[in-house]
Every structure is written in C-alpha cells, then in structure tokens.
C-alpha positions as CSV (number, residue, x, y, z in Angstrom):
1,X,121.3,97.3,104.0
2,X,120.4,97.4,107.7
3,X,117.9,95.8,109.0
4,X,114.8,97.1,110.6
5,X,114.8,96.7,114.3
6,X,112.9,97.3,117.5
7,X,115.9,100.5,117.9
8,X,114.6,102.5,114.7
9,X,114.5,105.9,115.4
10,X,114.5,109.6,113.3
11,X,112.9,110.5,109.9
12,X,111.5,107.8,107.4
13,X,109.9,109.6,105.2
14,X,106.6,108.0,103.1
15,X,107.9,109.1,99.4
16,X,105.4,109.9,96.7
17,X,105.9,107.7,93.9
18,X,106.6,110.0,90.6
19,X,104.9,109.3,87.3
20,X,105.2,111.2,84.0
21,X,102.7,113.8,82.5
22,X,101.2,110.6,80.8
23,X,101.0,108.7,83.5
24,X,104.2,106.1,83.3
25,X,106.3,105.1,86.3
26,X,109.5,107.9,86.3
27,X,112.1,106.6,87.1
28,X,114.6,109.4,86.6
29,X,112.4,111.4,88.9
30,X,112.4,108.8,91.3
31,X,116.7,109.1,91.6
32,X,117.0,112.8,92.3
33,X,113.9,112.5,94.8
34,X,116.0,109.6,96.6
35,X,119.1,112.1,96.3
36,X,116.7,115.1,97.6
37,X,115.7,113.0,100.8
38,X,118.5,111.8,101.6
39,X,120.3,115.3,101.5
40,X,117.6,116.7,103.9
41,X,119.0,114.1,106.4
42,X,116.1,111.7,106.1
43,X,117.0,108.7,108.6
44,X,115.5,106.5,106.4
45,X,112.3,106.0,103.0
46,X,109.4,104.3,103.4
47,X,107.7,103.4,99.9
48,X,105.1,101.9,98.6
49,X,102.7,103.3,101.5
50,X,98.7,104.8,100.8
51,X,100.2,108.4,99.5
52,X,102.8,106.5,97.4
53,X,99.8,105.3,95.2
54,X,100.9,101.6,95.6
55,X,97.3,100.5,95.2
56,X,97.3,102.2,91.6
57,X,100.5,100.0,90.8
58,X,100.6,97.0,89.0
59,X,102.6,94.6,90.8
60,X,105.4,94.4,87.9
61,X,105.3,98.9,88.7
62,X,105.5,98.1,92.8
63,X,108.7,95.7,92.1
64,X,110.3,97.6,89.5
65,X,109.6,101.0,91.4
66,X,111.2,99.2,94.9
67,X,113.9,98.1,92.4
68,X,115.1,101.6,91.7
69,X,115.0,103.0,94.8
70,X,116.8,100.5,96.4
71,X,119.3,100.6,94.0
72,X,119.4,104.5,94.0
73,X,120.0,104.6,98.0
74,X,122.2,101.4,97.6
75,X,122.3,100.7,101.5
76,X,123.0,104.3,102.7
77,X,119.7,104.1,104.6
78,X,117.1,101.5,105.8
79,X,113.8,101.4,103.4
80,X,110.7,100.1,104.7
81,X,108.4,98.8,101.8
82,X,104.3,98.7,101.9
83,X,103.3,95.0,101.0
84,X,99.6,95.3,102.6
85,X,97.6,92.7,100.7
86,X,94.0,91.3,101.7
87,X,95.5,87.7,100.2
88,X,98.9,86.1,101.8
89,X,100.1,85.2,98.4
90,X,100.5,88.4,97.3
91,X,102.1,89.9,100.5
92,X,104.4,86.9,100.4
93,X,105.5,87.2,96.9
94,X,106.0,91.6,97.3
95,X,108.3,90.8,100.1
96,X,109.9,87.6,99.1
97,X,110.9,90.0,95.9
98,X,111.6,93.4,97.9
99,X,113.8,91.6,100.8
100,X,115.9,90.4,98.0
101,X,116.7,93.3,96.4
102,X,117.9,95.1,99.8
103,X,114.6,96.5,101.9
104,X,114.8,96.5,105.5
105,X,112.2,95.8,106.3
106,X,108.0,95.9,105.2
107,X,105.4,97.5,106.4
108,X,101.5,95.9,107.1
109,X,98.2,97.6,107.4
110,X,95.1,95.7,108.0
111,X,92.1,95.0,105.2
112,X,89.0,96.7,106.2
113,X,87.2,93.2,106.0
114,X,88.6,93.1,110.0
115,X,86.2,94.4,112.3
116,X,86.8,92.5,116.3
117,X,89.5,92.4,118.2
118,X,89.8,88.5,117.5
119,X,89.6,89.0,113.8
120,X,92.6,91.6,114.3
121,X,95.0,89.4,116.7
122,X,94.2,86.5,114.5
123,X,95.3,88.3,111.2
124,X,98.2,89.8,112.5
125,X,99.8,86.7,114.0
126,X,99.2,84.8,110.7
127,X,101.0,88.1,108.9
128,X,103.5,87.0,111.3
129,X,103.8,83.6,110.3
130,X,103.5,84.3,106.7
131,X,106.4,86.6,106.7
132,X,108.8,84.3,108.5
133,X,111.1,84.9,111.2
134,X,113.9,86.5,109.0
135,X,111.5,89.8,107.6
136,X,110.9,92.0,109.9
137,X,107.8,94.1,110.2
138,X,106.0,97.1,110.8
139,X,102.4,97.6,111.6
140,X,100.5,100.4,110.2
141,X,97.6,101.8,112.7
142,X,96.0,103.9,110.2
143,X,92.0,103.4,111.0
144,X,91.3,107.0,108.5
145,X,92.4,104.6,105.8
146,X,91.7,101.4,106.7
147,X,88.8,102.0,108.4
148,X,89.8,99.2,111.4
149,X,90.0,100.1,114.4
150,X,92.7,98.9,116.8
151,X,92.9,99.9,120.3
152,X,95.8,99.9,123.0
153,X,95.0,96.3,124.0
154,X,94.8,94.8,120.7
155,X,98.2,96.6,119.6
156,X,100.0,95.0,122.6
157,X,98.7,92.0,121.7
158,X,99.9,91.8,118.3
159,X,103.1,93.1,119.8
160,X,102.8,90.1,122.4
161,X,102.1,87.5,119.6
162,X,104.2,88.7,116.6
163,X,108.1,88.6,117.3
164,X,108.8,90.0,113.7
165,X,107.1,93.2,114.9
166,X,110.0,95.4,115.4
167,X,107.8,98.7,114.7
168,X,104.5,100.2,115.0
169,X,103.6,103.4,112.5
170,X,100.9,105.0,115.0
171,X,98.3,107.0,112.5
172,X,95.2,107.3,114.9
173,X,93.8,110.4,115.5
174,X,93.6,111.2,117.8
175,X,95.5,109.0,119.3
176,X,98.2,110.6,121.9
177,X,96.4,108.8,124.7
178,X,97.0,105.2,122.7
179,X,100.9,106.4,121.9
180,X,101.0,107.1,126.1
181,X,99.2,103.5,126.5
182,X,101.6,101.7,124.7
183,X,104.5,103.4,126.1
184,X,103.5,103.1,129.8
185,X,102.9,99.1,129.1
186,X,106.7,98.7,127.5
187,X,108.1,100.9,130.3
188,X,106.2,98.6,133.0
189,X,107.9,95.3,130.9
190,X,104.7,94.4,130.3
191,X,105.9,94.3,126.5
192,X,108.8,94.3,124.7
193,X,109.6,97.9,123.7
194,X,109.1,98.2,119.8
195,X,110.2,101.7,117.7
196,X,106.8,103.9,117.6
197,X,107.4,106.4,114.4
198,X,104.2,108.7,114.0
199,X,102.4,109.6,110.9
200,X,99.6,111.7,112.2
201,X,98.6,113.8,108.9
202,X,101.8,114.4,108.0
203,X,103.3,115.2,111.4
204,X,100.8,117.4,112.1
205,X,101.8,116.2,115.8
206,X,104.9,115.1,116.1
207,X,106.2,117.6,118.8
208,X,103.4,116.4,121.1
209,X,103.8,112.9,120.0
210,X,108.1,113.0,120.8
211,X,106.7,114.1,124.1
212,X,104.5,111.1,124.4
213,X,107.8,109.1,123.4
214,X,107.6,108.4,119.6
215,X,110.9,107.6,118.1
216,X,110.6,109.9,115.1
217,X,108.4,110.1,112.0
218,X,107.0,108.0,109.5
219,X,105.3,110.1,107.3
220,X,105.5,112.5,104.3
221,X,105.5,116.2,103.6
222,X,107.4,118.2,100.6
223,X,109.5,119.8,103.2
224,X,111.3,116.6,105.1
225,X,113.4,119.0,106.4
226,X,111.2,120.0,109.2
227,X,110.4,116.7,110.1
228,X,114.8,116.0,110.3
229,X,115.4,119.7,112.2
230,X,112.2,119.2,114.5
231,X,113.2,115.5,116.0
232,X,117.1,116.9,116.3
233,X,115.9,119.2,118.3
234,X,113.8,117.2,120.3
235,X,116.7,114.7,120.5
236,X,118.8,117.7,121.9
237,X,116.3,118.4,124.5
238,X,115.8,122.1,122.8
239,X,111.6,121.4,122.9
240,X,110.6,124.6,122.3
241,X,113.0,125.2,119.6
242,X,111.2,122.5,117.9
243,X,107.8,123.5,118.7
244,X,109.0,126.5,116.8
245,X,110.2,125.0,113.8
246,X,107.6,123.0,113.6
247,X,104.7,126.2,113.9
248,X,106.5,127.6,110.9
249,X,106.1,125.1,108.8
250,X,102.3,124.1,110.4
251,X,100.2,126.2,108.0
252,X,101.6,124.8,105.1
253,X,101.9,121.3,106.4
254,X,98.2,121.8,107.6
255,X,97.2,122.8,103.8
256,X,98.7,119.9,102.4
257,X,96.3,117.2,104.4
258,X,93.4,118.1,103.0
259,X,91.4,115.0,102.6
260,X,91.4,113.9,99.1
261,X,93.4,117.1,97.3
262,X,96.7,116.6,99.9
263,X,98.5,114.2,97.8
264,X,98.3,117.0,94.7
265,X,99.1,119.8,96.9
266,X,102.6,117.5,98.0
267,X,103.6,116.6,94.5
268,X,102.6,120.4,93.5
269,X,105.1,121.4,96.0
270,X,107.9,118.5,95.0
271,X,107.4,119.3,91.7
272,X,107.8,123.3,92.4
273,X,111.2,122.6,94.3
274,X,112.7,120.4,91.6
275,X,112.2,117.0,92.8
276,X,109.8,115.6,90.2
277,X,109.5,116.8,86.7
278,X,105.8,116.1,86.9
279,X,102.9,116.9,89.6
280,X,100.6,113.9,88.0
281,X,98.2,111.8,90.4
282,X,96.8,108.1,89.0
283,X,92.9,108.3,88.4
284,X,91.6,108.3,90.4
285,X,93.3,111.7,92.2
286,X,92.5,115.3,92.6
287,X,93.7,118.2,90.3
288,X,94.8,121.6,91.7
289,X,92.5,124.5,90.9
290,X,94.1,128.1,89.9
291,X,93.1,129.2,93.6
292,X,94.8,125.9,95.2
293,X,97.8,127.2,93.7
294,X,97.6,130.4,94.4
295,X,97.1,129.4,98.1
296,X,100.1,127.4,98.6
297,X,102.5,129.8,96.8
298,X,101.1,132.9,99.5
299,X,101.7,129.8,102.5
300,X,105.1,129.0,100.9
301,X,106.4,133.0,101.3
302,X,105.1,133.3,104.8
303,X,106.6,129.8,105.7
304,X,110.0,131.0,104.1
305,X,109.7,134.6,106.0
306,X,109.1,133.1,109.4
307,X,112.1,130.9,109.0
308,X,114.6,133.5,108.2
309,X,113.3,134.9,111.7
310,X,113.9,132.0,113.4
311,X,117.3,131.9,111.8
C-alpha cells in the first residue's frame, strides 16, 4: 500500500458505508462498492469520514469495516481512514489497528470543545505527537461539521508544527480565499507545500477550487465519475471542458447536499445504480419521501441527456 504523502493528488472519494435493510454492517455491499470506485478511476477511498456514518459505528464495526476494504482494494490504491476522536487513546488505538492492516494514511478533524487559535495549534501538534512520526496525516477543515473554526494562519501553523501533516481536506465555505492563502504562503516557501484535496459539499466547487490550486477531491457523490473526468480535464488544461462536465452533473450534485436528507439522497442513488443492495441510514438519519424520489429520478434523466450532448 502506498503511503500518503505531501504529492497526493486526483480523486479520493469519501465512501458511504453500506448496512443492510436491518441495519448490520454489509459487507458484500461494501466489495462491489470498492470494485464500483475503483472502476470509475477513483485515485484513491477515503472511509470512515462524517457521511461514512463512522460516529454510528462501534469501534469492533469501524475496524472490521476498514478490514474489508482494505482487503477488497488490496493495495491497488491509497485509503485514507477517519480516526477523529475527542480522547488520544481511542485515535491511537483506530490507527495503530488501521495502519496495520494496509491504510495509508488517517485523516483528523477537530472536537468542537476547540474554540482559540491556541486551543487549535495546541491540539493539533499533540495529534501529531500522538500519531508518531511513521502515520501520516491528514487534517480535516470542516467548520459545518465541527463547528471550529480555523483560519489561514492557524492552518499554516499546524502545517509549520506537524511534520506528519502531509495533507489538508479544505471543507470551509466559503473558503476559496483560505485555499488561495495557503497556496500563496507555500509558493512564497513560507511553508512546506502539503496536497490540498477539496470537499466543498460534495465538489460543489471543485473547478474553481483546481483554479485556486487544489490537488483533486476529497469528497463523495454517487457519480465519482465526474469528480475523475472533471480533474482529468483540469490536469489536461481543457478548463472549460471541465466546467462543462461539471454543470451537467451540478443540479444533481446540488440536490444531493441538502443539509440533513443528502446522505439518503447519495445511498438512494448508489443503491439505484447497483452499488449497495440497500439505501438504509443509522438512526439517527433521514428517509426519502415519494416526492424526494421523484425529484432525483426527473434530475437523473436531465443529467444523463445533457451528457449525451456533451458527448
């Protein structure tokens, strides 16, 4: 398995994490939704994360979840695991456990108990120490979530103080002006220059943010796809082409980040394409109505029309 590294760029896409209609871990789902990502061209899986439902795991689910994946993509491509934890014993222990079984890499978001600039520095470079010099890390900027607040200054601080940080997952929103911070400061040297992947509601601006000089995407959506063809493009200097791509797919990406029904609407839409045998969300979680549905199967014709134009 590779491991993560200040160089990571592409796709790693946040994966839901698949339960039967009662509710128990599904593990078979799990394999062909490992086999369905990585057949879109996904550059790498991220698991575990806030839309994987990790905080509705028990800790014997989150290992034996990681297990399968791991074992499913069996080094083909890098996986980043969640292991956010108020307490240092239990992010020690989920990575201690995930690193061993093959991960590349974890991923870090701050408690919501962290309100100054100290508090944040101070946390982060003891996440740092607690991980060890052979893990590294990525930090999760996700203040919608979290409810912390980081700014420019405090990232490149943690950056400054935290050699295991090889990546930063930039969530804020909005927050071009803080991706354009942070890149100006590692352009100038006066940081090292760390992989920026962006998870703004679902990518709902990645071509601005690859302008802004993100690396790629960190973040999910039930068609990877455009996340894959959108950054190619990018990559190939063909920005417009990906600005296209990326309007045709905008409604239905838009739909899906809904605050508090978007994580139905995604495993609606992974279940609908074959991915998961079952659409269920861990209390507590939304339910689709009979409209919802009917909404995202209208958004799903006109998304499929307007690619055929676009060839």
């Amino acid at each position: 398995m590779k491991t993560l590294d200040t160089s990571a760029k592409g796709v790693y896409l946040i994966t839901v994490t698949p339960f039967t209609d009662s509710g128990a871990l599904d593990l078979a789902s799990t394999d062909r939704m490992v086999d369905f990502c990585l057949d879109k061209g996904v550059t790498g899986l991220t698991i575990l994360g806030i839309m994987g439902e990790a905080t509705k795991l028990t800790a014997e689910e989150s290992r034996a979840y990681a297990r399968q994946v791991l074992a499913r993509v069996a080094g083909r491509v890098p996986v980043v695991v969640g292991v956010s934890s108020p307490g240092f014993a239990a992010m020690s222990e989920l990575t201690q456990s995930v690193m061993d079984l093959g991960a590349s890499g974890v991923m870090v978001a701050p408690p919501s108990t962290l309100r100054t600039d100290e508090q944040i520095a101070a946390y982060f470079a003891m996440v740092d120490e607690t991980l060890g010099p052979q893990v590294p890390w990525c930090l999760q900027d996700h203040p919608v979530s979290t409810g912390v607040q980081m700014s420019a200054g405090v990232i490149l601080r943690i950056l400054k103080n935290s050699p295991g940080c090889v990546m930063l997952k930039h969530e804020d929103w909005p927050g071009l002006a803080k991706l354009s911070a942070i890149r100006a400061a590692s352009d100038k040297g006066e940081v090292r220059r760390v992989s920026i992947l962006t998870g703004n509601g679902g990518g709902l601006f990645l071509p601005e943010e690859l302008t802004r000089g993100a690396d790629g995407a960190m973040t999910g959506f039930a068609y990877p796809e455009m996340m894959v063809d959108v950054v190619a493009a990018h990559a190939r200097g063909e920005v417009e082409r990906a600005h296209d791509l990326f309007d045709a797919y905008l409604p239905l990406a838009r739909y899906e980040q809904q605050a508090g029904v978007g994580l139905a609407v995604r495993k609606h839409l992974f279940q609908q394409r074959g991915v998961i045998a079952s659409a269920f969300v861990r209390k507590p979680g939304p339910k689709l109505s009979a409209q919802d549905v009917a909404d995202i199967a209208r958004l799903v014709r006109r998304q499929d029309r307007r690619l055929r134009e676009l060839g």
